[in-house]
Legacy VTK file of the C-alpha trace (Angstrom):
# vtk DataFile Version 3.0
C-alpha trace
ASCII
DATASET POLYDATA
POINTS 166 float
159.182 120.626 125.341
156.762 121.240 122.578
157.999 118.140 120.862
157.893 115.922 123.627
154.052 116.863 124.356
153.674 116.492 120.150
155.095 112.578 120.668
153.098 111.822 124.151
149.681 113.002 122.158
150.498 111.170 118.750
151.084 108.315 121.137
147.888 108.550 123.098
145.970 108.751 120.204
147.270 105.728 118.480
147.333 103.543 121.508
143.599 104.426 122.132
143.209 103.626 118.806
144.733 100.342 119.088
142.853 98.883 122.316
140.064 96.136 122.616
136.424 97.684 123.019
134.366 95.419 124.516
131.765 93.877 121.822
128.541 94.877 121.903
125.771 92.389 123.185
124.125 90.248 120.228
120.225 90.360 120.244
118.717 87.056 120.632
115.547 88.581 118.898
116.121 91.221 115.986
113.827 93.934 114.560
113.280 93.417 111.429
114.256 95.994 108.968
111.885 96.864 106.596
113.669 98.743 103.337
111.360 101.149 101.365
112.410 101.385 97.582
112.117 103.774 95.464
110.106 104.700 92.640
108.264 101.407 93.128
105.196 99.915 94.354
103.444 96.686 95.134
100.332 94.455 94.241
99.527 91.248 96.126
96.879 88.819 94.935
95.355 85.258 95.829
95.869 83.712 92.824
95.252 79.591 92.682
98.260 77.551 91.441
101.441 76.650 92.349
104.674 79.077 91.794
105.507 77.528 88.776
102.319 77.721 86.883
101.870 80.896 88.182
105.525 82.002 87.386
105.194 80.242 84.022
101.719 82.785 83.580
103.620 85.838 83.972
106.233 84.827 82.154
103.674 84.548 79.471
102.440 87.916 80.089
105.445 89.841 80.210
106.838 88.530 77.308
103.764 89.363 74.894
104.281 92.808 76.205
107.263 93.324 75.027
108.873 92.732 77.845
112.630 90.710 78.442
113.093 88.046 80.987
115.904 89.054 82.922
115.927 86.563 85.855
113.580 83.071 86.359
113.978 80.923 89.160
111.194 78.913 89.108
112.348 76.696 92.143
112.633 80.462 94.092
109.691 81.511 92.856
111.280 84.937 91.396
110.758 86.300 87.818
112.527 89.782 86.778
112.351 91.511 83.745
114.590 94.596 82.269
113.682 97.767 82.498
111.734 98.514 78.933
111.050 102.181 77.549
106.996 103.025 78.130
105.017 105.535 77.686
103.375 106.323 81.287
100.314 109.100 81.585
99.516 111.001 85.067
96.994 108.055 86.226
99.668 105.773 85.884
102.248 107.492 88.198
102.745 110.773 89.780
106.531 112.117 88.774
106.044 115.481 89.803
105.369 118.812 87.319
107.068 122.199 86.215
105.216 125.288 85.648
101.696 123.168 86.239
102.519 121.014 83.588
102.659 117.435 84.491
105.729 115.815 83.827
104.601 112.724 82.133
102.265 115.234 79.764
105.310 116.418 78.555
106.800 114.857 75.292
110.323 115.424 76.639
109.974 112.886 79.006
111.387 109.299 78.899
110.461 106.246 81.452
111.429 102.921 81.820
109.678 100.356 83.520
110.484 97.026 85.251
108.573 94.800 87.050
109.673 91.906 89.581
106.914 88.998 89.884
107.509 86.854 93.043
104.960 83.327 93.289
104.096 81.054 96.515
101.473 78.681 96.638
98.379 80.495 95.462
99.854 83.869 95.796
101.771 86.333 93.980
103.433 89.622 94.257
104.056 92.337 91.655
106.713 95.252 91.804
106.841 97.987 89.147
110.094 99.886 89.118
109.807 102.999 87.157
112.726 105.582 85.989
111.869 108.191 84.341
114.074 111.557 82.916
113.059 114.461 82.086
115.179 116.570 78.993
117.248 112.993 78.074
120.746 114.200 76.833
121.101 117.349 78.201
123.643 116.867 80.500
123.071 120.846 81.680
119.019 120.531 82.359
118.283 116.976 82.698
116.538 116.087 85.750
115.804 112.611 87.110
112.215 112.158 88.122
111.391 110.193 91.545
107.851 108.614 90.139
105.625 106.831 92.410
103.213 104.508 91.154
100.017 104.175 91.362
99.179 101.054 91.201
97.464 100.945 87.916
99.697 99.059 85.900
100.436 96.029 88.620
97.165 95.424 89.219
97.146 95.141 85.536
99.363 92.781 85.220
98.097 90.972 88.343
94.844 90.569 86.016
96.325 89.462 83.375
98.264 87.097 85.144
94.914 85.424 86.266
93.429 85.438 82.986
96.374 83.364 81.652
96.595 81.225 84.526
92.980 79.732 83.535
LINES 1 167
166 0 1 2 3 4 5 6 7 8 9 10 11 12 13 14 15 16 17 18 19 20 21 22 23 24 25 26 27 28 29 30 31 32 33 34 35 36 37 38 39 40 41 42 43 44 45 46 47 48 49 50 51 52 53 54 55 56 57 58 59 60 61 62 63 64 65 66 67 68 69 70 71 72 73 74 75 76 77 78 79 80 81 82 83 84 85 86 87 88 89 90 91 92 93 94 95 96 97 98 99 100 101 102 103 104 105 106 107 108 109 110 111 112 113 114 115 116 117 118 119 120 121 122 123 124 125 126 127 128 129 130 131 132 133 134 135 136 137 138 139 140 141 142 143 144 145 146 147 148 149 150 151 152 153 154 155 156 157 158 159 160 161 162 163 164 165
């Protein structure tokens, strides 16, 4: 008896398992979803010129500050470089502090920093990805620090975007 109720529940469960469920109805008109990334943030600015010049600006930029080109599409109008090592200070991002120390005051500290450049027609946007860790190495104290920017550095770059652009 208690085998026979074992077998009828096994097979319940896999034929419910195996049946159609009806689909679910498509939306005609999505939402779109809006992703928030972190340890980034954003700078806009009307800039005149077409992607390409303004691209080919940044490009300019980036590279005399030491940073490498990672991605170009001029044609998409997308420029990416790698994340570099950089020294950041509390106005440039706020990564948190221990024992009211901040920690981009402290000397233990590493960052890297990326930015993403994307160029329509007379407009461009700039996104700064920072990483930063605190204790580098130490496998037993190391922490990874969620920094958010504050805008300093792409507005920054942003001007000296413009000033090459001319």
């Amino acid at each position: 008896m208690k085998k026979t109720v074992v077998c009828v529940a096994a097979t319940l469960l896999v034929s419910a398992c195996a049946t159609d469920r009806p689909t679910p109805p498509v939306n005609s008109n999505p939402t779109p979803v809006v992703v928030a990334v972190p340890n980034t943030s954003t700078v806009d600015a009307q800039i005149p010129g077409t992607p390409t010049q303004l691209l080919a600006a940044a490009n300019q930029v980036l590279v005399q500050r030491g940073f490498q080109i990672a991605n170009a599409n001029t044609s998409a109008g997308i420029l990416s470089t790698a994340p570099r090592p950089v020294s950041l200070t509390p106005a440039d991002a706020n990564c948190g502090a221990a024992g009211g120390v901040n920690y981009l005051d402290d000397k233990r500290t590493t960052m890297t920093l990326a930015y993403d450049v994307t160029a329509t027609e007379g407009h461009i946007h700039v996104v700064a990805q920072m990483n930063g860790t605190y204790l580098p190495g130490n496998d037993v104290q190391s922490i990874k620090l969620n920094c958010v920017s504050s805008g300093v550095l792409e507005q920054k770059l942003v001007q000296q975007i413009e000033v090459a652009r001319q």
